[in-house]
C-alpha positions as CSV (number, residue, x, y, z in Angstrom):
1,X,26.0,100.5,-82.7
2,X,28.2,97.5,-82.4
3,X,26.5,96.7,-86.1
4,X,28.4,99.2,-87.3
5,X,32.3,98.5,-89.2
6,X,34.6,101.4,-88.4
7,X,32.6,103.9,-87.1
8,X,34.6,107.0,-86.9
9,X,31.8,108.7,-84.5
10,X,32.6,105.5,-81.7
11,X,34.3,107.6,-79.1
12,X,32.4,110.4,-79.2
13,X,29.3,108.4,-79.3
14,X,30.1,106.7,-75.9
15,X,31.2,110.1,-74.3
16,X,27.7,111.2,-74.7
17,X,26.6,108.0,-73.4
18,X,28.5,107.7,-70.8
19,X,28.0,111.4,-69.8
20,X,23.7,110.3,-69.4
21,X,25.4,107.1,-67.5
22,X,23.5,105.0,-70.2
23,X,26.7,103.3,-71.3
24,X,25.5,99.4,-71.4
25,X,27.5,97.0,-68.9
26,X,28.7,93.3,-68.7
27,X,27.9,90.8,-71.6
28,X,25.7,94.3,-73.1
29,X,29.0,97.1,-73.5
30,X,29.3,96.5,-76.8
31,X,25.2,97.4,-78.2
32,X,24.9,101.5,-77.3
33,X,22.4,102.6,-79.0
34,X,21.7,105.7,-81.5
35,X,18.1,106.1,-80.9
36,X,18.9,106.6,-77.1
37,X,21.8,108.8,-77.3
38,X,19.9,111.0,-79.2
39,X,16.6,110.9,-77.4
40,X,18.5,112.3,-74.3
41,X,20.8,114.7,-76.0
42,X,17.8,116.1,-78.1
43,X,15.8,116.9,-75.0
44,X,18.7,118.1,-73.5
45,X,19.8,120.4,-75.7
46,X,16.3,122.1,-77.6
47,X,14.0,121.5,-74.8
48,X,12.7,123.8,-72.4
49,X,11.5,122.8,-68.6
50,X,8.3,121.2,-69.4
51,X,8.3,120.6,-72.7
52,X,6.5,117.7,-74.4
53,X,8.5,115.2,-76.8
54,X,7.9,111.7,-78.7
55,X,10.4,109.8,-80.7
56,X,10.3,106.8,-82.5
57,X,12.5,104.1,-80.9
58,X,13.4,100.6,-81.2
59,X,11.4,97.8,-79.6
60,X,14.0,96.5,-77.6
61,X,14.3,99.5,-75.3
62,X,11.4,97.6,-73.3
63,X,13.5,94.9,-72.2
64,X,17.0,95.1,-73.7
65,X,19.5,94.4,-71.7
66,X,21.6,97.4,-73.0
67,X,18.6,99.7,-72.3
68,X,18.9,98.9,-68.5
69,X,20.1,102.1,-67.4
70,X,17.6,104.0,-69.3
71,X,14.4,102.3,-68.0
72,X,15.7,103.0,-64.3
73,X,16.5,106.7,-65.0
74,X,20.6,106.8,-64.9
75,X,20.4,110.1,-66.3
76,X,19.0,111.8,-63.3
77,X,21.9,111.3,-61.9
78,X,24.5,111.6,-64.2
79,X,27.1,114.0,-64.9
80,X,24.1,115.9,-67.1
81,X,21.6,115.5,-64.5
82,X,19.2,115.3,-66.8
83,X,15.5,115.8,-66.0
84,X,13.3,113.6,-68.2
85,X,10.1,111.5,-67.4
86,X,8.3,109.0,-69.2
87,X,4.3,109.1,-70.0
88,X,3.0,107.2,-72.8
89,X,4.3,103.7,-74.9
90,X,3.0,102.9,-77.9
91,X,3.5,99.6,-79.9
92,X,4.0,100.2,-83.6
93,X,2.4,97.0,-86.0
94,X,5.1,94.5,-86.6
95,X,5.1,95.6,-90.2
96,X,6.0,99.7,-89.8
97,X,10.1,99.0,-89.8
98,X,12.0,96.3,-90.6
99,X,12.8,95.8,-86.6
100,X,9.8,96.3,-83.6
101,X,9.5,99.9,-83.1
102,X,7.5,101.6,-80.7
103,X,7.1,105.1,-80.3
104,X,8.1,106.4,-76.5
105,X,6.6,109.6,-75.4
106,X,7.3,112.0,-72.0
107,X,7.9,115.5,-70.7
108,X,11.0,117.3,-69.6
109,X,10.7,117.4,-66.0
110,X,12.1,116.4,-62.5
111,X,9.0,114.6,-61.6
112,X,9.2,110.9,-61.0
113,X,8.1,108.6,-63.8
114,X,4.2,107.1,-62.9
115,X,4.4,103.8,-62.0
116,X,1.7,102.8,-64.5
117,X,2.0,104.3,-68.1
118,X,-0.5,105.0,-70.7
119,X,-0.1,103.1,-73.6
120,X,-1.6,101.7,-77.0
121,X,-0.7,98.3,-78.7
122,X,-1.3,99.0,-82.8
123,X,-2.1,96.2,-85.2
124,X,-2.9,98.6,-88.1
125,X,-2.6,102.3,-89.0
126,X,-5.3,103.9,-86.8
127,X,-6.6,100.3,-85.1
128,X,-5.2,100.0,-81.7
129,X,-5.9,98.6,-78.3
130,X,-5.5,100.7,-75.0
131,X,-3.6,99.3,-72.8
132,X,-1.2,100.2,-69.5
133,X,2.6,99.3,-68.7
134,X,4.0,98.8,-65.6
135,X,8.3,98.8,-65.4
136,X,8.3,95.2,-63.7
137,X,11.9,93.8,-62.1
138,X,13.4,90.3,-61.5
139,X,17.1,90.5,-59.7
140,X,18.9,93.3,-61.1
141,X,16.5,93.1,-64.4
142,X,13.4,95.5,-65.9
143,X,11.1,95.4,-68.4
144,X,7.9,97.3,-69.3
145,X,4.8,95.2,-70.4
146,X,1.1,95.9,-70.7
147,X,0.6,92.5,-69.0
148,X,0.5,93.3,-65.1
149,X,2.7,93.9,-62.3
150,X,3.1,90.2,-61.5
151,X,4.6,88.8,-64.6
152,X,8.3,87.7,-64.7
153,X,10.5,89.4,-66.4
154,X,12.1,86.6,-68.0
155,X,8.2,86.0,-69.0
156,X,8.6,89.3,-71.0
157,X,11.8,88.7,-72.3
158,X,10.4,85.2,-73.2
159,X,7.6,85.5,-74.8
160,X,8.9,83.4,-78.0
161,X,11.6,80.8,-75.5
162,X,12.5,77.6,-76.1
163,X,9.7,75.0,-75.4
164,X,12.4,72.6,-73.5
165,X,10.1,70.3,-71.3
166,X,10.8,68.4,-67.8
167,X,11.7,65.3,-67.5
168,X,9.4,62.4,-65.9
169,X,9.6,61.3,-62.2
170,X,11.6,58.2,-62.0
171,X,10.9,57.6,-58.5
172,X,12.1,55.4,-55.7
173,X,15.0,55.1,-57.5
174,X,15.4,52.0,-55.8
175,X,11.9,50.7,-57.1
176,X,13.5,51.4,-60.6
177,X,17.1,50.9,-61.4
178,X,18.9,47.0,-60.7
179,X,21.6,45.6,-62.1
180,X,19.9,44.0,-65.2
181,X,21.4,41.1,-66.9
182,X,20.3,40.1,-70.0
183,X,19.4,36.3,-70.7
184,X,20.2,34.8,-74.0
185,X,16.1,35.0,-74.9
186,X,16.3,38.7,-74.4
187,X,14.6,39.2,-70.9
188,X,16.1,40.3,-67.8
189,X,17.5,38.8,-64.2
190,X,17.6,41.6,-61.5
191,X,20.0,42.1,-59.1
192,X,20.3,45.0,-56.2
193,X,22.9,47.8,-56.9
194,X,25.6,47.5,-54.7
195,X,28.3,49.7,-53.5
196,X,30.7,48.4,-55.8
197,X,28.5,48.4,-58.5
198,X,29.6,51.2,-61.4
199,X,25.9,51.9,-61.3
200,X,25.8,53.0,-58.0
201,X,25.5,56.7,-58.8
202,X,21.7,55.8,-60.1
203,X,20.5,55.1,-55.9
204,X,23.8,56.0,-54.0
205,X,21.5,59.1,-52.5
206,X,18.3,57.7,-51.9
207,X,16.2,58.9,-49.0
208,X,13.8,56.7,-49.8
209,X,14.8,52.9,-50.3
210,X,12.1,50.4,-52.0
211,X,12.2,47.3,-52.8
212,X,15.3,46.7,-51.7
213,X,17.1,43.6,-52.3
214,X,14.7,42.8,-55.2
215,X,16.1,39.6,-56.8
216,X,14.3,38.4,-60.1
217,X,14.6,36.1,-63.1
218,X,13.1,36.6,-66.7
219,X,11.5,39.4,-66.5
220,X,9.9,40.7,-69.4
221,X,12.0,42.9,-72.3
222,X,8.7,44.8,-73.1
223,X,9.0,46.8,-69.2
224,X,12.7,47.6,-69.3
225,X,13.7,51.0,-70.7
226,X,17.0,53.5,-71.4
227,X,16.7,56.0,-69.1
228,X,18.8,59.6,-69.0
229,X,19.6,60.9,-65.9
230,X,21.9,64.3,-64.2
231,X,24.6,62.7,-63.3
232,X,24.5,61.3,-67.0
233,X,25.2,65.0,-68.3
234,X,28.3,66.7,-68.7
235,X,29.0,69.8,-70.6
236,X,28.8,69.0,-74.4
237,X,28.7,64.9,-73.3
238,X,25.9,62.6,-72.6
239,X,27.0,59.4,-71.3
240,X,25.3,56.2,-72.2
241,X,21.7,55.4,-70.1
242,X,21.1,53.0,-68.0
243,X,18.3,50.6,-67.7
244,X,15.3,51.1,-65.9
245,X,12.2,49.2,-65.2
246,X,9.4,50.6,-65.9
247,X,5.8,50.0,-64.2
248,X,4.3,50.6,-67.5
249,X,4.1,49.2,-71.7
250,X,4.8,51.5,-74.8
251,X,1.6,50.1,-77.4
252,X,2.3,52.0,-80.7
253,X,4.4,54.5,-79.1
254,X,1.7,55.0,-76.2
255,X,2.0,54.6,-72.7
256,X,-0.4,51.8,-71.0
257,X,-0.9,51.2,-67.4
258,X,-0.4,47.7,-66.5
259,X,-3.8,46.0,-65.5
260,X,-5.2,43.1,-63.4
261,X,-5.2,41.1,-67.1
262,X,-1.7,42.0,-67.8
263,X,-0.4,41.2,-63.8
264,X,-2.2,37.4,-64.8
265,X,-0.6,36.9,-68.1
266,X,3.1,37.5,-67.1
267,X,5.4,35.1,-66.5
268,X,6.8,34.5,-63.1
269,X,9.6,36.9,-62.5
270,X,7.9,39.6,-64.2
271,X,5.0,38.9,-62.5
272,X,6.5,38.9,-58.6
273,X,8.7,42.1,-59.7
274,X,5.7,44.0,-60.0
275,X,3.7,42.8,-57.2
276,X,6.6,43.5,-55.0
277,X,6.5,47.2,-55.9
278,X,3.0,47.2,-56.0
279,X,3.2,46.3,-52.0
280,X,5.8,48.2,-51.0
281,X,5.4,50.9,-48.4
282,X,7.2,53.4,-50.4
283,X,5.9,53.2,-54.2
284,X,2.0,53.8,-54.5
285,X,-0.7,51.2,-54.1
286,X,-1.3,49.8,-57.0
287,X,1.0,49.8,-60.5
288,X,-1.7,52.0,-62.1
289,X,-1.7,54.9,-59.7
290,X,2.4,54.6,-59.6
291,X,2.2,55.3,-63.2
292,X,0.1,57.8,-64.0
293,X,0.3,59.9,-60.8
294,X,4.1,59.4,-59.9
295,X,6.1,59.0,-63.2
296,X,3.5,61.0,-65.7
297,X,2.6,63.5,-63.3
298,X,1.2,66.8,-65.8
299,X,2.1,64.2,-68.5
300,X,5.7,64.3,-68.0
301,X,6.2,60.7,-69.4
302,X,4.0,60.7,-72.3
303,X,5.2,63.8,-73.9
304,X,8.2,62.1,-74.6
305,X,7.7,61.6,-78.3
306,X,10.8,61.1,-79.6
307,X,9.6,60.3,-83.6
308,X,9.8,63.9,-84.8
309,X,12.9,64.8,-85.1
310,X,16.7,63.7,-85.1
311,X,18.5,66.0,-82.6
312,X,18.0,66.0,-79.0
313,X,19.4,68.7,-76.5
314,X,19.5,67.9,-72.6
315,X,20.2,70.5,-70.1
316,X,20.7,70.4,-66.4
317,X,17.7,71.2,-64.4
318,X,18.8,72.3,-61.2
319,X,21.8,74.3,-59.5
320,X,23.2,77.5,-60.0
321,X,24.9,77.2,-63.4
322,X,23.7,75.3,-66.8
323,X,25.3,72.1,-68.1
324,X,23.9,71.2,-71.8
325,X,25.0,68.3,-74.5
326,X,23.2,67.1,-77.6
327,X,23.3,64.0,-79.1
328,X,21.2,62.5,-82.0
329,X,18.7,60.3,-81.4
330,X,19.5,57.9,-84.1
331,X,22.4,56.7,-82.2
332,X,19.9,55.7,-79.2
333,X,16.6,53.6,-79.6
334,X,14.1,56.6,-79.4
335,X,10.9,53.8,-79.0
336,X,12.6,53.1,-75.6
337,X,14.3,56.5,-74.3
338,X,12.9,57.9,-71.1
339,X,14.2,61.4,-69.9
340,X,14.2,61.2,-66.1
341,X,12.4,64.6,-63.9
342,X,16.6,66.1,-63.3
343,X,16.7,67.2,-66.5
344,X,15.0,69.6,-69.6
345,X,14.7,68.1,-73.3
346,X,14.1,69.8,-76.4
347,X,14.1,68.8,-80.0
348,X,16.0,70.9,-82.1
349,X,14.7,71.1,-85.7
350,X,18.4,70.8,-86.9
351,X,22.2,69.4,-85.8
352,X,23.1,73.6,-86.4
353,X,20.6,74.7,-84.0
354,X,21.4,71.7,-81.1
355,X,24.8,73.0,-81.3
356,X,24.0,76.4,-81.1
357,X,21.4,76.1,-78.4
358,X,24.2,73.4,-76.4
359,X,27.3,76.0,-77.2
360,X,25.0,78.9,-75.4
361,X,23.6,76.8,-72.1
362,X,27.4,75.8,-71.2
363,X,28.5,79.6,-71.8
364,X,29.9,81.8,-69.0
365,X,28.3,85.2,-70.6
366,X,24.2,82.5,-70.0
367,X,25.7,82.1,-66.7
368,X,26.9,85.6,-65.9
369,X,23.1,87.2,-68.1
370,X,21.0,84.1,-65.5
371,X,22.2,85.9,-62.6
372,X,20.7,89.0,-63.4
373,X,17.2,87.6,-62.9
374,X,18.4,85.6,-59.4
375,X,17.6,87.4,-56.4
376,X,19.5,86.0,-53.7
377,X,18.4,84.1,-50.7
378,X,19.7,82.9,-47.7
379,X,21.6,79.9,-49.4
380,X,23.1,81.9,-52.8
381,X,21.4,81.7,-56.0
382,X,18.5,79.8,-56.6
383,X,17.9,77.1,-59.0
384,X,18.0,77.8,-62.4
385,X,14.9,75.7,-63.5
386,X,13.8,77.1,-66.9
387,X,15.4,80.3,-66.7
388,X,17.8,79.8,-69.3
389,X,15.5,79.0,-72.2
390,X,13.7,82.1,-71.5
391,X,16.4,84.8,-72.3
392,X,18.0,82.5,-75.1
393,X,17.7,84.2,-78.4
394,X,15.7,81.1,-80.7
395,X,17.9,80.5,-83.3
396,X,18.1,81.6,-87.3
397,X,20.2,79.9,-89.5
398,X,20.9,83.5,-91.4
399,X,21.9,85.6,-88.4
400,X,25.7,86.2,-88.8
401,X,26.3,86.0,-85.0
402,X,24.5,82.6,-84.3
403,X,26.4,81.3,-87.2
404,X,29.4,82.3,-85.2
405,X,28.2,80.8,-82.0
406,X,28.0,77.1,-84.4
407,X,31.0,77.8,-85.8
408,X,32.9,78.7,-82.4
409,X,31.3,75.9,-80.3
410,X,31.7,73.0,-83.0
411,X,35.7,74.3,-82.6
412,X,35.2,74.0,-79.0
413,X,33.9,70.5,-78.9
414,X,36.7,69.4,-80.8
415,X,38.9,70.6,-79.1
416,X,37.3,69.3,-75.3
417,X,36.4,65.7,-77.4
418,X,40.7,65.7,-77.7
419,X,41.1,66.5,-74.7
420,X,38.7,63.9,-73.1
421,X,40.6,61.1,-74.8
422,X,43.5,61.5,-72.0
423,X,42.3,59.2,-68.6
424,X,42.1,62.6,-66.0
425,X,39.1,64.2,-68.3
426,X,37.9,60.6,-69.4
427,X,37.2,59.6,-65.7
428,X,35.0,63.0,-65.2
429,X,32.7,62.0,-67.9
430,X,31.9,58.6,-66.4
431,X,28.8,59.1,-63.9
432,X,30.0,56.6,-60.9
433,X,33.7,58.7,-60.9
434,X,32.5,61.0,-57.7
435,X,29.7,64.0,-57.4
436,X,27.8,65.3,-60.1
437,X,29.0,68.9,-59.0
438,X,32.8,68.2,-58.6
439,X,32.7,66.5,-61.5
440,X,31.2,69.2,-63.5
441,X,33.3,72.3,-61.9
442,X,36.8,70.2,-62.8
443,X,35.2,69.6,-66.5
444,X,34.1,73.4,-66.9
445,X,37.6,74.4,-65.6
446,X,39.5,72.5,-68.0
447,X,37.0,73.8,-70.9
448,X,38.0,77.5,-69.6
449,X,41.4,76.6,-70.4
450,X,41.4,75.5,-74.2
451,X,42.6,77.8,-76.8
452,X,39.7,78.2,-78.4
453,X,37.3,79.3,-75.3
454,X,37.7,83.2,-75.2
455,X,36.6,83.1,-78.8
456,X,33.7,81.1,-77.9
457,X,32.6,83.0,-75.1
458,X,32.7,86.2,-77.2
459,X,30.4,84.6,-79.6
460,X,28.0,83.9,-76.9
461,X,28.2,87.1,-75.5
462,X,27.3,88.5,-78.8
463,X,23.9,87.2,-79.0
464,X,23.1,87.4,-75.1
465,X,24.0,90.8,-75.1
């Protein structure tokens, strides 16, 4: 309903709905829906105790967010107390209407709803699959799929996410990250990290330490890297890498583990760098096994392939609430870019669609719609992991409302990009100016409080709704 300009029948409309208590709430109040209002008031109204009824409906009534109440039966116990249970789903083809339909069938009676529905999935007119849903819940979510009891809901919902993929394991830190100075032939002396250091953020909270005190000379250009970290990550910035060495070579945009050969051919520095980590007690035994069991564990190094495209979103991959930033990756060297294991990467096929996908990660309505899906355990909400790319709409460049959501969130940027030039919102983007989260909840603050955020959030809220 909320595609409809001016519709005189509005009030009304929600009366009804509010009178089955199907009325959506949250980021969902403004999408009521026809096809539900009338389902219920139908029955109501011309059905007798008993009675059989079917009715075409729209696809999204398995796992809309603004069908909620109806999957869980509000009605019973609304102001109408109405009666109705639910017996039979069937999937229409793709083709049938311009949107998914399905067609939802039940019977006018106070007995519960089976847990396990009949159902048929239709390809064609008369060729179908039989098939069984169950109404599955996550948190304070549902969904009905023919897939099992055990699936996620945010598995439902995301059947067509975002493909954002995990960073690699740069791990002991320690092992990793120095101070690397470059010599006028282009290698590299090492130095510790010290506590002065403005790159002590990159091992300040090591529980491991290896390697410490490494002190080399020359060491080869070919092994040092640009690596992106967390505490790199702000809400719409990404602050510059830092270096890292790696225990590893790039040939021809492939990874290579370093062998006995290679160990033999190096020159001094290099060479004792690498033997060092190779013997110490907290990196694995040998370079090869620290490569390709450690850093590319499930292949988390070498499915960084940066070649493809030109626009590269990062996103937080742990806490409670999601940080994003884009940047494009011509303003970086691709060849050597490494995305560490703290965060999520995706290449977005356009600048539009980065700034679409980075405008809804750092949105309060992604936030407020995550939390649905979080059951709560003994230490608040869990991790967010890849939650949010499963209920993020993927985006089309001729929806109106993610047009807005561009629009809205380049407005935003500007506006925060202004804002960061005084030395108070600089400081917070630099990652050695205090914790990653204190940072981050003064930085979301101040974005809260720009003129242009209410009209951002609505945008967001639009889509997520």
């Amino acid at each position: 309903m909320s595609k409809l300009a001016d519709n005189p029948y509005k009030n009304t409309l929600q009366k009804i709905a509010q009178h089955y208590n199907i009325k959506p709430t949250g980021a969902s109040h403004p999408h009521m829906e026809l096809a539900t209002i009338f389902l219920l008031s139908a029955v109501d109204r011309y059905l007798d105790d008993g009675a059989q009824w079917s009715c075409v409906m729209p696809g999204s009534l398995l796992s809309g967010l603004n069908h909620e109440p109806l999957r869980k039966e509000k009605y019973r116990t609304s102001e109408a107390t109405l009666q109705l249970q639910f017996e039979e789903i069937w999937e229409l083809p793709q083709n049938t209407f311009r949107n998914k339909a399905i067609v939802l069938s039940g019977k006018k009676s106070d007995d519960p709803t089976s847990d396990l529905l009949r159902g048929r999935v239709y390809t064609d007119e008369g060729d179908y699959k039989e098939v069984h849903y169950t109404l599955n819940h996550q948190g304070n979510r549902s969904a009905w799929t023919n897939r099992g009891h055990d699936v996620d809901v945010t598995d439902i919902i995301g059947d067509n996410s975002l493909k954002f993929s995990q960073g690699c394991d740069l791990f002991p830190r320690t092992a990793l990250f120095h101070e690397f100075i470059k010599r006028p032939n282009g290698n590299w002396n090492i130095e510790p990290i010290v506590r002065t250091s403005d790159l002590w953020y990159l091992v300040n909270n090591q529980k491991k330490v290896s390697c410490n005190g490494l002190v080399a000379k020359n060491v080869d250009d070919k092994y040092i890297f640009d690596a992106l970290i967390s505490k790199h990550l702000s809400p719409f910035y990404l602050a510059s890498p830092a270096k890292v060495l790696m225990p590893g070579k790039k040939v021809n945009g492939k990874w290579k583990e370093i062998s006995v050969t290679d160990l033999a051919l190096m020159n001094a520095g290099t060479a004792y760098v690498f033997n060092q980590i190779a013997n110490d007690s907290n990196t694995p035994a040998d370079l090869q096994t620290y490569l390709r069991e450690t850093i590319n564990i499930y292949g988390k190094l070498e499915k960084q392939n940066f070649s493809t495209k030109n626009w590269l979103v990062l996103s937080s991959a742990s806490g409670a609430n999601p940080c994003a930033a884009y940047v494009s990756l011509n303003t970086l060297d691709r060849n050597r870019l490494i995305i560490d294991q703290t965060l999520y990467w995706y290449l977005a096929e356009s600048e539009n669609e980065a700034v679409y996908i980075t405008g809804v990660l750092n949105s309060n309505a992604l936030s407020d719609a995550i939390k649905d899906f979080q059951p709560e355990g003994g230490f608040g909400k869990r991790h967010i992991h890849t939650l949010p790319y499963k209920i993020i709409p993927k985006f089309d460049d001729g929806d109106i409302a993610h047009k807005d959501v561009v629009m809205k969130t380049r407005e935003l940027i500007q506006e925060w990009s202004t804002l960061c030039i005084e030395d108070e919102y600089k400081n917070l983007l630099q990652p050695n100016s205090g914790s990653l989260s204190s940072r981050r909840r003064r930085q979301q603050s101040a974005i809260r409080g720009l003129d242009v955020y209410s009209a951002y959030e609505s945008a967001c809220e639009a889509i997520l709704g």
